[in-house]
TORNU-705326 format. One line per field, with one value per residue (C-alpha): residue number from 1; x, z, y. Coordinates in steps of 0.02 Angstrom, whole numbers, plus 50000, padded with zeros to 5 digits. Example, Ala and Ser with C-alpha at 12.3 -4.5 7.8 and 13.67 -1.06 7.14 Angstrom:
residues 2
num	1, 2 .
c1	50615, 50684 .
c3	50390, 50357 .
c2	49775, 49947 .
//
This chain:
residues 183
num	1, 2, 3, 4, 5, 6, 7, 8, 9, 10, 11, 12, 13, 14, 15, 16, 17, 18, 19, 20, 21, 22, 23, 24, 25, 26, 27, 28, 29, 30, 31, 32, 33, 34, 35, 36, 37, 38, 39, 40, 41, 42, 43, 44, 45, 46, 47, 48, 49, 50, 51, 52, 53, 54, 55, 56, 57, 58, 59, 60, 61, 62, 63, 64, 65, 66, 67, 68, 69, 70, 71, 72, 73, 74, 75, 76, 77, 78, 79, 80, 81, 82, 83, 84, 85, 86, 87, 88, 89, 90, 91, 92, 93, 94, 95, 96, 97, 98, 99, 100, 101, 102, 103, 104, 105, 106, 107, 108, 109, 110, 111, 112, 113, 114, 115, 116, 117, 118, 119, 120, 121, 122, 123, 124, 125, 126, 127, 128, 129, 130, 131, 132, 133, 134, 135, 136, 137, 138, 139, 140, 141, 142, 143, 144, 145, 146, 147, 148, 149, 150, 151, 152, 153, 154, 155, 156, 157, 158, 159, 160, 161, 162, 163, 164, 165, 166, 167, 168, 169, 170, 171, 172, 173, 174, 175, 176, 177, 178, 179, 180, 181, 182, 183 .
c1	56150, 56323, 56458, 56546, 56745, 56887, 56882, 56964, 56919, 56810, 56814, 56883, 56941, 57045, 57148, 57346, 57443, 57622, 57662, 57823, 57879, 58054, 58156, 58224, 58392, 58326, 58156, 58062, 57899, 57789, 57643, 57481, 57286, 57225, 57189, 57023, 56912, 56878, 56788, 56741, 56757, 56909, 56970, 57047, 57101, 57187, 57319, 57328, 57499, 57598, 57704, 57842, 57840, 58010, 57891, 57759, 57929, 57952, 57780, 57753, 57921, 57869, 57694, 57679, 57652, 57624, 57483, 57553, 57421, 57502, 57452, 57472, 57652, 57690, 57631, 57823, 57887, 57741, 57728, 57936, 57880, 57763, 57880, 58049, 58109, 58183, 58308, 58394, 58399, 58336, 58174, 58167, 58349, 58320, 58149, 58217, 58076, 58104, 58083, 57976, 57959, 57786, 57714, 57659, 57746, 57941, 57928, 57951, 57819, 57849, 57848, 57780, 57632, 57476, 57419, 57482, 57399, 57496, 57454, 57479, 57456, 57306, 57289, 57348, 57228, 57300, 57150, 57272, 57387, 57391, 57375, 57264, 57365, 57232, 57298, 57228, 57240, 57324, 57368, 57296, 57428, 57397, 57470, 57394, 57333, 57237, 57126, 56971, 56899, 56836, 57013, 56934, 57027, 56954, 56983, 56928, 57114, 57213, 57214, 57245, 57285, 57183, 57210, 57109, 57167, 57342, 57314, 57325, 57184, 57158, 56991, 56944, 56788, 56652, 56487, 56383, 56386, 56324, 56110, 56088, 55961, 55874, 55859 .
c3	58808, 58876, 58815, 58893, 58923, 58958, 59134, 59288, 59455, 59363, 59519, 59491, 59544, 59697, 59842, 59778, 59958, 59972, 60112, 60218, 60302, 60389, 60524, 60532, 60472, 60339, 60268, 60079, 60026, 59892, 59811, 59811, 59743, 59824, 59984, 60069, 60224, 60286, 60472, 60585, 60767, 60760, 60621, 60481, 60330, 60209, 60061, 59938, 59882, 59782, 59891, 59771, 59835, 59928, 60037, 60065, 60174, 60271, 60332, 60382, 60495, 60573, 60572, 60538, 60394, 60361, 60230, 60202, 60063, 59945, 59862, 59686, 59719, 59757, 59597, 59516, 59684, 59712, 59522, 59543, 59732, 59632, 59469, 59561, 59681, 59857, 59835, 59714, 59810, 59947, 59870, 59994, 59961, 59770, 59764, 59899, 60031, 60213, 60352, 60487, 60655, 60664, 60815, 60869, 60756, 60718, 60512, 60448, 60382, 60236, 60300, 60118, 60137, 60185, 60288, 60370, 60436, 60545, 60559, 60630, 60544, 60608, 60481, 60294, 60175, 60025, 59897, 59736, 59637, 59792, 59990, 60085, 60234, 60373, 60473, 60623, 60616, 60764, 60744, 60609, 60565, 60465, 60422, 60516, 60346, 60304, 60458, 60473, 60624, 60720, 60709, 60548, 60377, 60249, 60104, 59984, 60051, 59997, 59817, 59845, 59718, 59655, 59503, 59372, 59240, 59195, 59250, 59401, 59445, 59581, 59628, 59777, 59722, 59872, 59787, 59908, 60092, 60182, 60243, 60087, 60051, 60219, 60179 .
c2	48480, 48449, 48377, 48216, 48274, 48172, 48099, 48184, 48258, 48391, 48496, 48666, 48791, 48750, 48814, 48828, 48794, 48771, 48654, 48683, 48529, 48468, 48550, 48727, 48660, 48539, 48579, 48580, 48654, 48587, 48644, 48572, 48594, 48444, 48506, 48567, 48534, 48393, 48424, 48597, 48529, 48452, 48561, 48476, 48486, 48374, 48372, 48238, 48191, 48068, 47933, 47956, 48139, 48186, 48289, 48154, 48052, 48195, 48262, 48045, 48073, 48207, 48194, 48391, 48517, 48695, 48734, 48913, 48994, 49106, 49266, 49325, 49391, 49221, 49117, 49121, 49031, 48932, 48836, 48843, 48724, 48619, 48591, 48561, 48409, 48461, 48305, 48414, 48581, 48685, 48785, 48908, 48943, 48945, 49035, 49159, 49122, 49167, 49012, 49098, 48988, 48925, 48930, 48763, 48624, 48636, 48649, 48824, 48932, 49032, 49217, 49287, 49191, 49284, 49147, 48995, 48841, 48724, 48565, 48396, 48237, 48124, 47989, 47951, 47865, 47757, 47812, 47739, 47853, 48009, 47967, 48105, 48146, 48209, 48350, 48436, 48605, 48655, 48855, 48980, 49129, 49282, 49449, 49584, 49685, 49537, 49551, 49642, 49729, 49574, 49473, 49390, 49339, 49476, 49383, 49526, 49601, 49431, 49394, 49205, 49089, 48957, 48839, 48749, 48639, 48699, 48877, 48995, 49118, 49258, 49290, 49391, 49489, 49454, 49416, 49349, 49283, 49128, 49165, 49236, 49144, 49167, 49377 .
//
């Protein structure tokens, strides 16, 4: 039998993204778990975020974001993007990340990420303590040793973060793969 737990989302693990948003000049990344997939044709994805959020302001100006997925070098800069305000300081200044130009919107992407997803915003959602801001994905970057032979993400190369509860985890051990079933 189970036991009954303390209420919550439950739903673990899930995606760590830290999402660059802002101008060249004037930018700030944050880090989120509440993201995912929302729809295949449009793509789009979605990040839940606090109002109170410096970064929530910004990405509803601009009406643009970067979900740039970080690796397990990364998880020191990434928890230091989801612990510390960008009113206070400039966090790819202090966490020493590189601004790389993305290719469609204006924010930066953050060059040590594996993979970036730029995006541009298509609706926000007030859902009570977090708004989901609904972003079209509008470009898909990736570091060339993270591709396989058919242009493809090989995720068994990428050691991405993900995080449950209070805790990071990398997991990139392939186990299975969708049609399984149908062998």
């Amino acid at each position: 039998m189970k036991e009954t737990i303390k209420l919550g989302t439950g739903l673990s693990p899930v995606p760590v993204v830290m999402v660059s948003c802002g101008g060249q000049t004037e930018s700030n990344i944050t880090t989120i778990a509440w993201t995912g997939v929302l729809n295949s044709e449009p793509p789009l994805v979605y990040i839940s975020v606090r109002p109170t959020r410096y970064s929530y302001h910004i990405i509803k100006e601009t009406e643009e974001f970067v979900l740039n997925i970080p690796d397990e070098k990364l998880i020191w800069e990434a928890d230091f993007c989801g612990t510390k305000s960008g009113k206070e300081m400039d966090k790819f200044e202090e966490a020493s990340l590189s601004k790389e130009q993305s290719k469609i919107v204006k924010c930066p992407s953050i060059q040590e990420c594996p993979i970036s997803i730029e995006c541009k915003l298509k609706e926000v959602k007030h859902l009570g303590t977090h708004d989901m801001l609904i972003g079209e994905v509008v470009c898909i970057n990736c570091k060339k040793e993270y591709l396989n032979e058919k242009g493809d993400i090989d995720y068994t190369k990428t050691n991405l973060l993900t995080y449950a509860g209070t805790d990071y985890f990398v997991n990139n051990k392939k186990v299975g793969e969708r049609g399984i079933c149908l062998k």
